[in-house]
C-alpha angles and dihedrals in degrees: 000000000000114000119194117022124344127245116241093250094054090064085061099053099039091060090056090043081046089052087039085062094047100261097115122205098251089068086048092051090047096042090052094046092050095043083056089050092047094050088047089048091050103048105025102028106182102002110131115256135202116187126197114210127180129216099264128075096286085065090049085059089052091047071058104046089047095058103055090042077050096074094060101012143075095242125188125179132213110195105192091224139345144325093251088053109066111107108217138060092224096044080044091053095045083047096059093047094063083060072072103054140063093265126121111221119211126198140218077248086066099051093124085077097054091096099049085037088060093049106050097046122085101203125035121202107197101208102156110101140024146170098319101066116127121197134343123339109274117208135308085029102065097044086053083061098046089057101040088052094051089055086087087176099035108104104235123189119188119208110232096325137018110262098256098013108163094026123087084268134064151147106264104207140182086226143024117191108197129196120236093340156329116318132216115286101012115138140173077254105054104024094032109193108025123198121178116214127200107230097176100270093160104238091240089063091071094027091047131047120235146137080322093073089040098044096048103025107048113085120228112230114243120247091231086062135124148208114292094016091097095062134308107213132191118205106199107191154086130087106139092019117040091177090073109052074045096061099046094047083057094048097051092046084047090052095052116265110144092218141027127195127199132197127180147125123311105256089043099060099050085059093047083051092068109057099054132017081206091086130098105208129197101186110207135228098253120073109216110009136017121260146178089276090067097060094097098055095042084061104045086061092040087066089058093051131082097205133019131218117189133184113034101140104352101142110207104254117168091251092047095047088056102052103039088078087051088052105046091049093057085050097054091054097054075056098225128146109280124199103196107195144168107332094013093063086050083054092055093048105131086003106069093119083089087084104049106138107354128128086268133157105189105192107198130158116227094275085049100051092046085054091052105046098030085236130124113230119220122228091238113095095222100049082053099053092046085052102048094041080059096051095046089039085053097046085033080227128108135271128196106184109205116218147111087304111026115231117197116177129165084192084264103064131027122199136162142213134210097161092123142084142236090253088060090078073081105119115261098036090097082052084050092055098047095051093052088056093049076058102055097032077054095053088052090253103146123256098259096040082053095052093045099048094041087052097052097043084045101058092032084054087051094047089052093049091049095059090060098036103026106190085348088077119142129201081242085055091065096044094047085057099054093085083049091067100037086059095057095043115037 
């Protein structure tokens, strides 16, 4: 949960984990708009409006707005361009039923009457642009702004933000009604009078992950792209179990990365070389386990790589428990993205230090967790998410404690997952996961949206997979859905 204003982003993805709850976008549009109509009708009952919307979804909240003002008020609309060219279904459908209503729509054709528009209305609702705004105002925009700052005595209310706020130009209003919460940016100076307005975001959409991570935080690759750009990943693992350093290969290769690595013992590799020719394999020295010897050649294919995952199918003999620290240490200094899983994180136990302040996901169940940071973990889910924000606060990584209800935490911000399923408790599902967050920390995404998103597609992927297999369920069910879900989603 975010505490404290939102970040533009988040907004985004609170309203698809919103529609992912059942509550769709086109109720949090009406009830914005209607929450604004209701604060105009309050505080300024029979003065004439005109309302500027623009052509995303906060001027889909002003076509609301409008129509509500509409039924005791003297309502006039600006639209900054065209019908054409309004951008969303929702902000389209708000826009045909003023057509119904006694409201007279101006165009950007008719921009020559901004001026006398402006005077001769009481209350202006700035409904233009919101958080999504990148860079500074373009025209007519700016020239809009310009108009409606000169007009010292006019009333201007914002929706949600101020049009511009955050570039050297930008709407000064007497009052700002945001959705939800505060935003980003938005202070007593800029937004003047703030009101915060419940619009019906279910409180587990910003307490929960869900399509909302995945939608906003995975980067499409470009089309110029090429090989390699999309994520380079390392597995380091095997040595007793070959199936694990496997899964996680597949899952990383399902989630998008253009290319996976994998380094492990000898024997194991041959094994691993078997299942994909997918795979690009860098067989070690040793035959059965990784040791201190191998230290030289791991790294050698951690400097290809743009993110590392250690740990699937270790095993925690004496020689690899001693030279995993040495080896993550020499990871974090080369300051790439880590994954630490399964027998790494035993490895770590008492030494976890290593990873203060790295570019780290650590990825422990609850018996896990309690080995590596010498802490008992109570059954309740908020004792545990006061415990691990602590922890990741403490390394400054990031911690995804696996468990009935997921807890991911970078020590800022908290959130939880329940997307899964109680067939998920089947082995390789943990490497699956890992492998999905070497992916996205590949592809620069940082270490909490990774684990946010990874826990989400993981446990959607599941789900999906459950519905086919039932118990029968296998860790390979779960990959063989991802692209399933990104494409869903994306």
């Amino acid at each position: 949960m975010w505490f404290g204003m939102i970040p533009g982003s988040e907004v985004h993805v609170l309203d698809k984990n919103a529609e992912y709850l059942g509550v769709p976008t086109g109720t949090l549009m009406e009830n914005a708009g209607k929450q604004v109509a209701s604060f105009v009708t309050s505080r300024y009952a029979g003065k004439k409006i005109l309302v500027f919307c623009g052509t995303g979804n906060n001027g889909g909240d002003g076509f609301v707005a409008a129509r509500y003002l509409a039924k005791t008020h003297l309502v006039n609309v600006f639209l900054v361009g065209q019908e054409k060219d309004i951008r969303t279904t929702i902000s389209k459908k708000n826009f045909q039923k003023l057509k119904n209503e006694k409201i007279t729509v101006f165009t950007i054709d008719d921009e020559k009457k901004i001026p006398f528009l402006i005077d001769k209305a009481e209350v202006i609702i700035d409904a233009m642009l919101g958080i999504g705004l990148s860079g500074e105002l373009r025209e007519p925009y700016h020239w809009i702004v310009d108009h409606l700052n000169s007009r010292k005595t006019k009333t201007i209310i914002s929706v949600d933000v101020p049009t511009g706020l955050g570039t050297n130009a930008s709407v000064h209003p007497q009052h700002t009604i945001t959705f939800h919460a505060k935003k980003e940016g938005m202070t007593k100076k800029n937004c003047a009078d703030i009101i915060i307005a419940d619009i019906g975001i279910p409180i587990e959409a910003s307490t929960f992950v869900g399509p909302g991570e995945l939608s906003v935080y995975y980067p499409r690759p470009k089309k110029t792209s090429h090989k390699g750009e999309n994520g380079r990943v390392l597995i380091v693992g095997g040595g007793p179990y070959y199936g694990a350093p496997t899964l996680s290969a597949l899952s990383t290769l399902r989630t998008g990365a253009d290319l996976v690595y994998i380094t492990s013992p000898r024997q194991t590799a041959n094994k691993i070389s078997v299942f994909s020719p997918n795979f690009i394999i860098y067989p070690l020295l040793g035959q059965e386990m990784i040791s201190k010897d191998d230290t030289s050649d791991i790294m050698k294919s951690a400097e290809k790589a743009d993110a590392i995952v250690l740990g699937p199918g270790l095993g925690d003999a004496i020689e690899t428990m001693e030279a995993i620290p040495i080896i993550v240490e020499k990871i974090v200094s080369l300051d790439k993205p880590l994954v630490v899983d399964a027998d790494g994180l035993k490895a770590l136990s008492k030494k976890h230090d290593i990873l203060k302040h790295s570019q780290t996901v650590i990825t422990p169940h609850a018996s896990e967790f309690s080995l590596f940071t010498q802490q008992d973990l109570p059954d309740d889910t908020d004792s545990r998410k006061r415990i691990v924000s602590t922890w990741a606060k403490k390394l400054d990584i990031t911690i995804l404690l696996k468990g009935p209800v997921d807890i991911i935490s970078d020590g800022k911000v908290t959130k939880c997952n329940k997307v899964h399923n109680e067939a998920m408790t089947v082995g390789g599902t943990g490497d699956v996961l890992a492998g999905i967050i070497g992916a996205l920390l590949s592809k620069k995404v940082t270490g909490m949206n990774a684990a946010r998103i990874a826990a989400f597609l993981n446990g959607e992927a599941g789900n999906r997979a459950f519905k086919k297999k039932s118990y029968g369920l296998l860790a390979t069910d779960i990959i063989e859905e991802i692209p399933s879900v990104l494409k869903e989603y994306l």
